[in-house]
C-alpha positions in Angstrom: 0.3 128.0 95.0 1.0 131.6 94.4 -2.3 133.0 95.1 -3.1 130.7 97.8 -5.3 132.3 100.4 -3.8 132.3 103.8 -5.9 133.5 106.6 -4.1 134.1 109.9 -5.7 133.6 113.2 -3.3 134.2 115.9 0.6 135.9 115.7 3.3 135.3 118.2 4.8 138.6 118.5 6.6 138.6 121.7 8.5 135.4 119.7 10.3 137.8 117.1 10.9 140.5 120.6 12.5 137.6 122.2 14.2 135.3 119.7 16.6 135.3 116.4 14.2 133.9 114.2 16.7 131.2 112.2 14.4 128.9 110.3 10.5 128.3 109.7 8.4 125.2 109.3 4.9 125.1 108.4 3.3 121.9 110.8 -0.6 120.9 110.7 -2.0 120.5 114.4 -4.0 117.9 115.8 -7.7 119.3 116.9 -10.9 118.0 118.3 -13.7 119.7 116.6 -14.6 122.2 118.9 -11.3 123.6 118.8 -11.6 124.2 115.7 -14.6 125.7 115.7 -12.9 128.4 118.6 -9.8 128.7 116.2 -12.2 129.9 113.4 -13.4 132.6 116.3 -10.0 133.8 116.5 -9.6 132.7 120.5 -6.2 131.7 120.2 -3.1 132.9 122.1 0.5 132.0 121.6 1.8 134.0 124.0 3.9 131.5 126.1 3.8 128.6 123.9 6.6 126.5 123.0 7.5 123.0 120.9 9.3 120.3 122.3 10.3 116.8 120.5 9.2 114.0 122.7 9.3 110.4 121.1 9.8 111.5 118.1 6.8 114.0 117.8 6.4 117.5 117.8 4.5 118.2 120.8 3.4 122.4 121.4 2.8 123.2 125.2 1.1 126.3 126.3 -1.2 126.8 123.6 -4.5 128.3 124.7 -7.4 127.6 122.7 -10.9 129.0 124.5 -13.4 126.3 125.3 -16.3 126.9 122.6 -19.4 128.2 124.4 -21.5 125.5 122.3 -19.0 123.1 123.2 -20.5 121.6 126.2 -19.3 117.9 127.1 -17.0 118.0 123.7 -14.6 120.7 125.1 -10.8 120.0 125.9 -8.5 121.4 128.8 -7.9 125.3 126.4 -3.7 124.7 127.5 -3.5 120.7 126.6 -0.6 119.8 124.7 -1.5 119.5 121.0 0.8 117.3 118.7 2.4 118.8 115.4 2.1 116.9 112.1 5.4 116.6 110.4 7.1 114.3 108.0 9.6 111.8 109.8 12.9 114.0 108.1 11.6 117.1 109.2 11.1 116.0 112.5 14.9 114.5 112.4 16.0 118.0 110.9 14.3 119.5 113.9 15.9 117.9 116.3 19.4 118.2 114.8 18.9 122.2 115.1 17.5 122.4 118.4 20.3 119.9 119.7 22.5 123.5 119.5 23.2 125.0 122.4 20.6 127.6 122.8 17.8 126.7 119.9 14.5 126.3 120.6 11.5 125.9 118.7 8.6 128.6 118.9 5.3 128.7 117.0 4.9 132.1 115.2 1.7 132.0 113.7 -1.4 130.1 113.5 -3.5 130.0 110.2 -6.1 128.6 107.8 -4.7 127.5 104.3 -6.9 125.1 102.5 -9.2 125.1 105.6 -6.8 123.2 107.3 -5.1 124.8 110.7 -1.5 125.4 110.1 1.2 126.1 112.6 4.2 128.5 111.6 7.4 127.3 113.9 10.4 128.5 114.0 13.8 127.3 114.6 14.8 130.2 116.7 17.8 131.5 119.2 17.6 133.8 122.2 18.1 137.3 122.0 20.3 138.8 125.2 19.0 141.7 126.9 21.3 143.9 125.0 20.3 142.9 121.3 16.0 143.1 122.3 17.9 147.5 123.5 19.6 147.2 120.0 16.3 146.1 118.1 14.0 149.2 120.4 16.7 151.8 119.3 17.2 150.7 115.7 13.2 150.7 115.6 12.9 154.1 117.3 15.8 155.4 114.9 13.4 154.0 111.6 10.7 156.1 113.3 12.1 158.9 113.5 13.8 159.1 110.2 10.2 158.2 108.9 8.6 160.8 110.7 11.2 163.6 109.4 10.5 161.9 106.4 7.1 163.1 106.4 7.0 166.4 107.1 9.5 167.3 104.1 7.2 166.0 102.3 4.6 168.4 103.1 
């Protein structure tokens, strides 16, 4: 499983801006086939997406998958709520964590592995306004240091 080719579609980065990323999960997704079809395109975004446990399933809202143009009749709504394939004790796990005050779950990523769509989720906690300040400046600092970096290099 080492050298198991992973091929990434779509990446949540405002998730890791907003949130303390605590724990992952990888969940398969439930597709129709011509959302598949736009996954392997690429027209995915996760930009406000989120997971929620509703009767005991993983449901993720806000997902927007583009209709695919040879889709005709066979198309979905692109922001329908898709359920998450998980085993029954992950699920439970899941909901223990995001019982905490302030946990939520986010998907991170969405990929091919085996040719099977994946969904990366995380367990994840807000960020305030001041620790998203902290993260910029402690980015900007690991700039900077790399940029002086460079030029003694020269």
């Amino acid at each position: 499983m080492a050298n198991e080719e992973i091929k990434v579609i779509a990446q949540n980065k405002k998730a890791r801006h907003d949130y303390f990323i605590e724990q992952t999960i990888e969940a398969g997704i439930v597709l129709s086939g011509t959302e598949v079809k736009s996954v392997r395109q690429g027209k995915v975004n996760l930009k406000d997406s989120y997971a929620v446990i509703r009767n005991g399933e993983v449901i993720l809202n806000g997902m927007h998958i583009s209709p695919y143009e040879q889709g005709n009749i066979f198309n979905k709504d692109p922001l329908r709520d898709r359920k998450l394939l998980l085993h029954k004790r992950e699920i439970n796990r899941l909901i223990g964590l995001t019982q905490q005050k302030g946990m939520s779950l986010v998907p991170l990523k969405v990929y091919f592995r085996r040719g099977k769509v994946k969904v990366e989720l995380a367990v994840a906690r807000g960020k305030k306004l001041y620790d998203k300040r902290a993260d910029i400046a402690e980015r900007d600092a690991r700039r900077e240091i790399d940029r002086r970096m460079k030029e003694t290099v020269r």
